[in-house]
C-alpha positions, 0 to 999 in steps of 0.5 A: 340174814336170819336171826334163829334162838339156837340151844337158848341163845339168839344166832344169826344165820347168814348164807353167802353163795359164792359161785364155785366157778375158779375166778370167784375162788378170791372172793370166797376165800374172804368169805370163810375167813370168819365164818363158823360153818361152811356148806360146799355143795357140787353138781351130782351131774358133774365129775369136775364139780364133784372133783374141786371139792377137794381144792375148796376144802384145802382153801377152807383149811387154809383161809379159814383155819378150819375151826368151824363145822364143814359138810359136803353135799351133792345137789341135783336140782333140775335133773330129772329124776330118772337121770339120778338112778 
């Protein structure tokens, strides 16, 4: 938990990794029921991790009620680089 002053305004920033693995699928969904951003982040390496963006997003929207920001971004941390090109 991180206490920032955003746009005058004290904000606290706190960042839960769910695992994006199916059988922690229920824990997350009680996650973003009261969040007010969400950040799914996807193997680049990895199609289906890449594929099952679209069922968390759907989760997001349902669970959630999709009132907050949603980003999406590739992570290729521990690849080599040249792997990436």
């Amino acid at each position: 938990i991180k206490q920032l002053l955003v746009d005058g305004e004290q904000t606290t920033l706190q960042i839960w990794d769910t695992a994006g693995q199916e059988r922690y699928r229920s824990i997350a969904q009680s996650y973003f029921r009261k969040a007010h951003g969400v950040l799914l982040l996807y193997d680049i390496s990895s199609q289906s991790s890449f594929l099952s963006i679209r069922q968390w997003i759907e989760d997001i929207k349902v669970e959630g009620r999709i009132r907050q920001p949603l980003w999406s971004r590739a992570a290729a941390l521990g690849l080599p680089w040249g792997r990436l090109r």
